[in-house]
C-alpha positions in Angstrom: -139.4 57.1 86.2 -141.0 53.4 85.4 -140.5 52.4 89.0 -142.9 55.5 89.8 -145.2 54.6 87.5 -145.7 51.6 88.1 -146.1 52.4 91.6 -148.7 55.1 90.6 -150.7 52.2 88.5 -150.5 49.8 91.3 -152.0 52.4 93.7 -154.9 53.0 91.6 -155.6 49.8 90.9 -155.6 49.0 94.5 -157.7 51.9 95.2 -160.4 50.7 92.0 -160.6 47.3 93.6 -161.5 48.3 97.1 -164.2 50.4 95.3 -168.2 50.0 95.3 -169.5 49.7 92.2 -173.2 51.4 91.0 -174.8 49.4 87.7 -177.2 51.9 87.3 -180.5 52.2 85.0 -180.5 48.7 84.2 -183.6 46.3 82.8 -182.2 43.9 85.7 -184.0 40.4 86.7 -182.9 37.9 89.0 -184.3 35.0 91.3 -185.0 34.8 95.2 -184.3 31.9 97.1 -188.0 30.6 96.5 -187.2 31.1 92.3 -189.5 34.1 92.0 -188.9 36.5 89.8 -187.0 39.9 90.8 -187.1 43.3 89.1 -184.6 45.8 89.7 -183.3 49.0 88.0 -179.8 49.3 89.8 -177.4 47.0 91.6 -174.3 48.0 93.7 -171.2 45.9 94.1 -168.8 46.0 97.1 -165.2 45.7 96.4 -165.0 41.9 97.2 -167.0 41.8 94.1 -170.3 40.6 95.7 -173.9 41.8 95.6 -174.4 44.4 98.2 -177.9 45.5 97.1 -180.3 45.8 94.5 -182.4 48.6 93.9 -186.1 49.1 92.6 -187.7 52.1 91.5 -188.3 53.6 94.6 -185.1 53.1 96.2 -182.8 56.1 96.2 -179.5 55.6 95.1 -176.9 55.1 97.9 -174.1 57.9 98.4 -170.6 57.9 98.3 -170.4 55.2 95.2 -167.0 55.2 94.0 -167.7 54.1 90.1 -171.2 54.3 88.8 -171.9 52.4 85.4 -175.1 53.8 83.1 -176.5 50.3 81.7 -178.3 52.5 79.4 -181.5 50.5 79.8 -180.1 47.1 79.0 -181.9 44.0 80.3 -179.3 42.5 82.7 -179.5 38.9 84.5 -177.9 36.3 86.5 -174.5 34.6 84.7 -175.5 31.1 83.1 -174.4 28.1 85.0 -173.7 25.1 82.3 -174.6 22.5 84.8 -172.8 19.5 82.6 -170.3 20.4 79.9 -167.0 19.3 79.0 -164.2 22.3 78.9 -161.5 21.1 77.4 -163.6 18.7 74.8 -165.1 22.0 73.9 -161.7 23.7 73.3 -160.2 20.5 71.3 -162.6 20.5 69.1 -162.3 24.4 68.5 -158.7 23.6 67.3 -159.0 20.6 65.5 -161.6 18.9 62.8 -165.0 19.9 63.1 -167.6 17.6 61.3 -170.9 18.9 63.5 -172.3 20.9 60.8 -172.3 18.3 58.4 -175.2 16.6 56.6 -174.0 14.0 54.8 -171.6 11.5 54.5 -170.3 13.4 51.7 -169.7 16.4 53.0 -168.0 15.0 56.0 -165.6 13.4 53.3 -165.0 16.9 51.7 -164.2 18.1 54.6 -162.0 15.5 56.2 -159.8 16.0 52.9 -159.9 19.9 53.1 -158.4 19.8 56.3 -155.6 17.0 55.8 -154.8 19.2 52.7 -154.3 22.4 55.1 -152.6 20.4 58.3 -150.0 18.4 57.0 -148.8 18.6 60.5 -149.1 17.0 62.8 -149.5 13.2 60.9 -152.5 11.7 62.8 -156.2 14.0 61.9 -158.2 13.8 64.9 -161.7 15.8 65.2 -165.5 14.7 66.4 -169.0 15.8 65.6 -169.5 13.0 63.1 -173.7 12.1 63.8 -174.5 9.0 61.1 -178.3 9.8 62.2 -178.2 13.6 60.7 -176.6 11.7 57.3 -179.1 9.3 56.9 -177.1 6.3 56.2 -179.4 4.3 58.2 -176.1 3.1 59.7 -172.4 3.5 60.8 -170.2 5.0 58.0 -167.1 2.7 57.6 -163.3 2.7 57.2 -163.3 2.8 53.7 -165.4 6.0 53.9 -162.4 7.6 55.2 -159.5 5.7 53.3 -161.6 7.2 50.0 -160.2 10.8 50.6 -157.2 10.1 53.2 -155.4 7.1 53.4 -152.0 7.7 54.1 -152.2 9.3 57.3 -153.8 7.9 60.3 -157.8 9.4 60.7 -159.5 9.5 64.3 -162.9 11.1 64.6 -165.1 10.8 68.0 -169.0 10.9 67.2 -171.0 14.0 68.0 -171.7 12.6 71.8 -168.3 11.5 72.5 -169.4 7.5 72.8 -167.9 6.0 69.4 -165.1 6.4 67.7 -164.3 6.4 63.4 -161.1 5.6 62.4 -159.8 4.9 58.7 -157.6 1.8 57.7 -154.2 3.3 58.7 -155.5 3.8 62.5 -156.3 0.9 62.9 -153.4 -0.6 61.8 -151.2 1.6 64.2 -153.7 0.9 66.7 -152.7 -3.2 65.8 -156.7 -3.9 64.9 -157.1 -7.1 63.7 -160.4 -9.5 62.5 -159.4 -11.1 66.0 -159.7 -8.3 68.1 -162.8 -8.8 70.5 -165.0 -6.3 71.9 -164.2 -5.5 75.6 -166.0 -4.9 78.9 -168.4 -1.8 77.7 -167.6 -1.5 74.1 -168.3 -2.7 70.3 -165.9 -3.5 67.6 -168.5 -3.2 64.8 -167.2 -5.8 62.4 -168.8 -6.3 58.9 -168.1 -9.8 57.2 -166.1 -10.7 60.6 -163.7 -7.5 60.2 -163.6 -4.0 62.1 -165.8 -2.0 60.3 -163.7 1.1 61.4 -166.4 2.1 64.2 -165.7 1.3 67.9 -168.7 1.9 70.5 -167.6 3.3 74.2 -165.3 1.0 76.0 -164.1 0.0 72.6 -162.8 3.5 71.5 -160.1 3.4 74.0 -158.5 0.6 71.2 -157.5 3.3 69.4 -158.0 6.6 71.2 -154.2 4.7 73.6 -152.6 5.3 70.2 -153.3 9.2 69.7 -150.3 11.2 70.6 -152.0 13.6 73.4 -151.9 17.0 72.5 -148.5 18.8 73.7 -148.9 20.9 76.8 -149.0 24.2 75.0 -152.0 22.8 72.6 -153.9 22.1 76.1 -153.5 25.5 77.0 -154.4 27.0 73.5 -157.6 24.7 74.0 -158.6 26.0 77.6 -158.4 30.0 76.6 -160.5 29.0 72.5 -163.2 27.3 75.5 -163.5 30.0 78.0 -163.4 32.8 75.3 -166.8 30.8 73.5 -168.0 30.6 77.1 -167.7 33.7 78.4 -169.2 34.9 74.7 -172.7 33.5 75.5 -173.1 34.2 79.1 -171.7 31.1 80.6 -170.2 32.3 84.2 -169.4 29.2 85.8 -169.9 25.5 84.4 -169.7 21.9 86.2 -166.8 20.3 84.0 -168.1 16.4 83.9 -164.5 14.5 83.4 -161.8 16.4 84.5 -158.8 14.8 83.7 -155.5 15.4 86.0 -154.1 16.6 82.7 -157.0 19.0 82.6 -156.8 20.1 86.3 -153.0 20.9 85.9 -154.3 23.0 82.6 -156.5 24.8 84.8 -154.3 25.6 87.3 -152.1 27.0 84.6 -154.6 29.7 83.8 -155.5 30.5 87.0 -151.8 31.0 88.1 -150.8 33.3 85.3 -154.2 35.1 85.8 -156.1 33.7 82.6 -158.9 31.9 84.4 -161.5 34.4 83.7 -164.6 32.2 84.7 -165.9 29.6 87.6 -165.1 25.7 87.4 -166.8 23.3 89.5 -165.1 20.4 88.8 -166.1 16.3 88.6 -163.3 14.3 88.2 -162.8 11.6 85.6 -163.2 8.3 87.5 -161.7 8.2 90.7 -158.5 8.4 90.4 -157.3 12.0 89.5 -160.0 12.7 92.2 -157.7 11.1 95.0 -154.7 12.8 93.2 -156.1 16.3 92.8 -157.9 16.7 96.1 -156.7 13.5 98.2 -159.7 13.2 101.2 -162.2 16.0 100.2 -163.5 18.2 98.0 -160.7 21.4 97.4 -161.1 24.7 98.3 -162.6 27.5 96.5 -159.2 28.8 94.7 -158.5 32.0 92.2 -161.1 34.1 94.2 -163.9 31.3 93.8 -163.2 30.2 90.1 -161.9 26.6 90.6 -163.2 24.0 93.0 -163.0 20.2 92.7 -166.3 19.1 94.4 -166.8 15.6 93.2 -166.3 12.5 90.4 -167.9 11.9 87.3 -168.9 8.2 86.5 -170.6 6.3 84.0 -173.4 4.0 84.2 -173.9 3.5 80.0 -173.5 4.8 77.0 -175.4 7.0 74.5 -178.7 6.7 72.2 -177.4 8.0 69.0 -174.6 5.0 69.3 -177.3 2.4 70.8 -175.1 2.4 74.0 -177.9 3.8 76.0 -179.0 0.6 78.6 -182.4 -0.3 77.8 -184.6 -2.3 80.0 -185.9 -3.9 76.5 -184.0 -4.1 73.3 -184.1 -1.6 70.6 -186.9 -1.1 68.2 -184.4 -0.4 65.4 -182.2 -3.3 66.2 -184.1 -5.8 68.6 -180.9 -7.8 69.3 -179.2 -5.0 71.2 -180.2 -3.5 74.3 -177.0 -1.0 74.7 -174.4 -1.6 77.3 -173.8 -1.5 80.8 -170.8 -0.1 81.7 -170.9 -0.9 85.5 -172.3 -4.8 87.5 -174.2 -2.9 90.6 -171.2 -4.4 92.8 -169.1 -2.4 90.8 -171.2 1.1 90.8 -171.9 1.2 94.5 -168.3 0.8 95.6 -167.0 3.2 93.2 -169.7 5.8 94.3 -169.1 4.5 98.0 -165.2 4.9 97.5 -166.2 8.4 96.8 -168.7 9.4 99.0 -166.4 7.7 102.4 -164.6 11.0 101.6 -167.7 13.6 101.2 -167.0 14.0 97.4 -170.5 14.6 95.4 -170.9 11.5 93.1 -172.2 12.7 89.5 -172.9 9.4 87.4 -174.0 9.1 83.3 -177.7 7.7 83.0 -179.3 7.7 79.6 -181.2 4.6 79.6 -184.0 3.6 81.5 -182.0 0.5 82.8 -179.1 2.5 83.6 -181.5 4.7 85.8 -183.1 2.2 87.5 -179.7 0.7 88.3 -178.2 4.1 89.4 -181.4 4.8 91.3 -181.0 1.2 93.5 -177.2 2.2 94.2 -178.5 5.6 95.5 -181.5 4.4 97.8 -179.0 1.7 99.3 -176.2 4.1 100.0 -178.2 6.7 101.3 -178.5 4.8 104.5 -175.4 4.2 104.9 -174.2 7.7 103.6 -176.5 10.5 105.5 -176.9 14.0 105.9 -176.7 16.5 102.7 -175.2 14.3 100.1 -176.9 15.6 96.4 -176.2 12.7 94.4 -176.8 13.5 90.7 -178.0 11.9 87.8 -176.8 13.4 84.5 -178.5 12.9 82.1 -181.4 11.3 83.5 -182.5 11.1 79.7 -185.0 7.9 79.1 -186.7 6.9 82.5 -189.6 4.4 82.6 -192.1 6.1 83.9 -192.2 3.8 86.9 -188.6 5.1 88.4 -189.8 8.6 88.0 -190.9 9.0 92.0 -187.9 7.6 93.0 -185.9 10.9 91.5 -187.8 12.9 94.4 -186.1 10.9 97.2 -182.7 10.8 98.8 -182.2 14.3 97.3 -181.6 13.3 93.8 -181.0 16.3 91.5 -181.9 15.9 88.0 -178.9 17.1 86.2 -180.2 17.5 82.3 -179.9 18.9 78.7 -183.2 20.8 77.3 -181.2 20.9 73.7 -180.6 16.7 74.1 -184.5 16.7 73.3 -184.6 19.1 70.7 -181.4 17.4 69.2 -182.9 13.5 69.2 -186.5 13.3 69.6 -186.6 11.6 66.1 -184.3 9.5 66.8 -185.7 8.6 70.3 -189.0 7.2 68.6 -186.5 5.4 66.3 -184.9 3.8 68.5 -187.5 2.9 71.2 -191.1 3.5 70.0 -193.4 5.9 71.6 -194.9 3.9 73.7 -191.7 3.4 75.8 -190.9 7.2 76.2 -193.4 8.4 78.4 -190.5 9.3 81.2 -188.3 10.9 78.4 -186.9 14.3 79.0 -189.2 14.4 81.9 -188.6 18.3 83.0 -192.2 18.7 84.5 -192.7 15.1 86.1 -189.2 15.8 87.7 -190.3 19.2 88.7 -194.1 18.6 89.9 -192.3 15.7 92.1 -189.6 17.9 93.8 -187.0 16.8 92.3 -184.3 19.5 91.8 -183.6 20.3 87.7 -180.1 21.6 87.0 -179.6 22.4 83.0 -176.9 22.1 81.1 -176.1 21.6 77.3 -172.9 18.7 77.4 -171.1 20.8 75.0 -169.4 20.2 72.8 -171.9 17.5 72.0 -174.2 21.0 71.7 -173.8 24.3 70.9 -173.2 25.6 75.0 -175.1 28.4 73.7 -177.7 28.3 76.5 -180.5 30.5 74.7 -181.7 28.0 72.3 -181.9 25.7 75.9 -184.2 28.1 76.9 -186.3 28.1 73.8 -186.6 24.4 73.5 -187.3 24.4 77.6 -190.0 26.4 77.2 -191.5 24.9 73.3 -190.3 21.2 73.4 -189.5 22.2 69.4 -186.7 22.4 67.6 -185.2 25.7 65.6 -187.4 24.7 62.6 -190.2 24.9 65.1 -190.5 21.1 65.0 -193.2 19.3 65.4 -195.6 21.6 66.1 -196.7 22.5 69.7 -193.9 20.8 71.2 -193.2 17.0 71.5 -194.6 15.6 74.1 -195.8 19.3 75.2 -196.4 18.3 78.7 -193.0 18.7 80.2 -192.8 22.4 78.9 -191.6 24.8 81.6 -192.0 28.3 82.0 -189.3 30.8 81.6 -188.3 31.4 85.1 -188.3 27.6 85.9 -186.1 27.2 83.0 -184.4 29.9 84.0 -183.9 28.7 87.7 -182.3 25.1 86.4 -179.7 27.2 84.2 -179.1 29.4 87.3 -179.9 28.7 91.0 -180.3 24.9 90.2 -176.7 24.7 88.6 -175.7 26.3 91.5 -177.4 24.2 94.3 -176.4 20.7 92.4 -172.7 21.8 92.7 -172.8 23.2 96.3 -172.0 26.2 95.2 -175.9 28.6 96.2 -173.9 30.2 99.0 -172.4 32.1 96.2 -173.5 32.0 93.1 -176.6 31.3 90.6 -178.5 34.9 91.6 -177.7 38.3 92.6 -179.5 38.0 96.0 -177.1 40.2 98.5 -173.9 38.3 99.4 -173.5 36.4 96.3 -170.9 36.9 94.1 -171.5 39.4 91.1 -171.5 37.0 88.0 -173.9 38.7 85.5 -174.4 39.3 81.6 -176.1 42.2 79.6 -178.5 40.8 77.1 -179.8 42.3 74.0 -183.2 41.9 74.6 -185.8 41.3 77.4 -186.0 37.2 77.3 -188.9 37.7 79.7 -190.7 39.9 76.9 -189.7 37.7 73.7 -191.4 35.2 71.6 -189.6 31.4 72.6 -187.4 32.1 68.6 -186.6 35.5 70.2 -185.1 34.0 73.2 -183.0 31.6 70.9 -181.3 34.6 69.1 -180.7 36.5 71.9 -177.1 37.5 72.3 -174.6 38.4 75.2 -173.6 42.0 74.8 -171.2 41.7 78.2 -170.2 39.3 80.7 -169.4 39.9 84.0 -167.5 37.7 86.8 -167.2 39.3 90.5 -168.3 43.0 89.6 -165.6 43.0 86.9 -166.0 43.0 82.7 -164.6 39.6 81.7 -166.3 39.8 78.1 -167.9 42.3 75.6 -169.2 41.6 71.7 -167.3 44.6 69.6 
């Protein structure tokens, strides 16, 4: 009797796939291929799960649909792209010490001892989110900081963008930190009175990050589902994961073997070598029915702002003996990116200062000779440009690969650090833009919320969710909805070679999709941040709903 019905349910099911599929009375928008805006009431999916047409108020409804669907009205759009994000950062930190929402020093104290209280296991407490800037310290906190609430275990906590590291007194010691050890290649030992302060700048972290015991293989794979479940729960469909690791690649493939990879990865490997491990001599195929691909490598040129690791041209205004770090000589950068592109893998490289750009910028305009044809190099980031190396974006195909939320997040900070004068080029959406220059959007979660609404809002406002300052910083590089829109969408999509298929729901693109619960073209800019996803759809089929 069970063999029957299983046999019965594997029928059906077969029958149910090779169905069309009617989303009827539906508030639906999408893109063309020139970024216009589309209006459609109904859409109807083939049983490959792609777009087979979409229908307007005139259009009668075709016949012999297998499964019709009554949106009841809702406002439905395209499935959010997250053009730069980190997957399995975001799932760590879901399962381990959260300090992001803290703001103080203080509070980040409580809650470092709250949670050694509740995880007495395992020894070492690792978390991120720490950001000294939202605390006010007017510096780095130290060692002792920690050691005040926990110091018999070993304490390691990455900073809010990933590009320092805080470690109390007992890491260090496991991680054999001494007054003699130097700074390396890249990195900063911050030492106070000639002795590690506790804080260690990029290249630096690695002194103690070689000491953490990795997360065991089931923890990896708790951490992928906690990251594609908050995905898929704010209308992310597909994401470009900058710094896969070959540990994270075999994660991956994990899910999508036992049928738990609900959502698209395009995939940027970690430096070149899990690149020529994972994929060998070009980029993979599409596997799991188009949800994993890796496409290309993920380098970096410096570090981050918040951490004055950014490359400046000039030093810092807040600290005018430090002009951040270069990661890469130019040597260096153009033979890793040529290593890369001799094989037709996409080159994605980390560029927050304007020094960093400029130098990413010369690498690009000498390969491309050398490197023809269709090639897309991006620039993530692309965060503080002098305004000079702004027209060079709009050559050799550049693509602008950038965070709205980054400007909402650290425009403070950005005067701090650099003066206004100097930040003319900064989070440059509409210079990019009005030069041709193709915008991809992201959020570089877990650095930011990946929630891509409030990317939106701060797209369209340049101003934070206090509504600060008013009328928008630097109010000039505002877009419009559907240009924002477009970079969260069919720009993702084109900077990851992936607009044969996804980014709209033009016919003959795959059906990624997500019910709002409201019209974001008919909201107020704080609207649009509060907008939630009330479904999320991959290939025609429900991969997430709000109870």
């Amino acid at each position: 009797m069970k063999t029957l019905l299983a046999a019965l349910a594997a029928l059906f099911l077969a029958q149910a796939a090779s169905a069309d599929t009617l989303i009827d009375n539906v508030n639906g928008y999408t893109l063309d291929e020139d970024n216009k805006v589309v209006r459609f009431r109904a859409m109807l999916i083939g049983d490959d799960g792609r777009v087979k047409d979409l229908l307007s108020g005139r259009d009668k409804d075709p016949k012999g649909v297998d499964f019709r669907l009554d949106g009841e009205g809702r406002t439905l759009i395209p499935g959010i792209i997250d053009a730069h994000g980190h997957v399995m950062g975001l799932g760590v930190a879901a399962l381990t010490l959260d300090l992001s929402d803290t703001n103080s020093l203080q509070e980040a104290q409580a809650k470092i001892a709250a949670y050694a209280a509740a995880n007495p296991r395992p020894r070492w407490i690792v978390g991120r989110g720490w950001n000294q800037e939202k605390w006010g310290l007017g510096g780095f906190p130290t060692a002792a900081d920690i050691d005040a609430v926990v110091s018999d275990r070993p304490v390691w906590l990455e900073r809010v963008d990933g590009h320092a590291g805080w470690a109390n007194t007992a890491a260090m010691t496991e991680a054999g930190i001494t007054a003699e050890t130097e700074s390396p290649p890249g990195g900063i030992v911050e030492k106070v009175d000639g002795k590690p302060s506790g804080i260690f700048v990029d290249a630096a972290s690695e002194l103690v990050a070689k000491v953490v015991p990795p997360p065991l293989p089931i923890v990896r794979d708790r951490a992928f589902l906690a990251a594609q479940e908050a995905l898929l729960s704010v209308g992310i469909t597909a994401v470009a994961d900058m710094g896969t690791s070959a540990e994270d690649w075999a994660v991956i493939r994990r899910a999508g073997d036992h049928g738990r990879l609900r959502m698209r990865i395009l995939s940027y490997s970690s430096g070149l070598e899990p690149l020529l491990a994972v994929a060998g001599t070009e980029p993979t195929p599409w596997l799991y029915e188009s949800k994993l691909r890796m496409v290309g490598v993920k380098l970096y040129s410096d570090g981050a702002l918040g951490s004055r690791g950014a490359w400046l041209k000039q030093p810092y205004a807040d600290a005018p003996a430090e002009s951040g770090l270069g990661f890469l000589s130019d040597t260096m950068l153009r033979n890793l990116m040529s290593r890369a592109a001799m094989d037709g893998f996409q080159v994605a490289v980390h560029a927050i200062g304007d020094a960093a750009n400029a130098q990413l910028l010369g690498a690009i305009e000498e390969l491309a000779d050398t490197y023809e044809g269709d090639r897309r190099w991006r620039v993530e980031h692309a965060q503080i440009v002098d305004p000079a190396d702004l027209p060079r974006f709009a050559e050799h195909g550049i693509i602008a690969s950038m965070q709205p939320v980054h400007e909402a997040s650290d425009w403070r900070m950005a005067e701090a650090r650099m003066g206004v004068d100097r930040l003319k080029g900064a989070y440059a959406w509409r210079s990019m833009l009005e030069k041709g220059v193709p915008l991809a959007f992201g959020s570089d979660f877990p650095v930011e919320s990946p929630n891509p609404f409030p990317g939106l809002a701060v797209a369209i406002t340049r101003e934070d969710a206090q509504g600060q300052p008013p009328g928008g910083w630097m109010p000039e590089q505002t877009l419009i909805l559907s240009e924002a829109l477009a970079a969260f969408t069919t720009g993702a999509a084109y900077a990851g070679f992936a607009e044969d298929r996804l980014g709209s729901l033009e016919k003959g693109k795959l059906a990624d999709f997500i019910f709002l619960d409201r019209d974001i073209f008919r909201s107020t800019p704080e609207q649009i941040r509060d907008t939630q996803v009330l479904e999320t759809w991959i290939g025609g089929r429900k991969m997430w709903e709000r109870d």
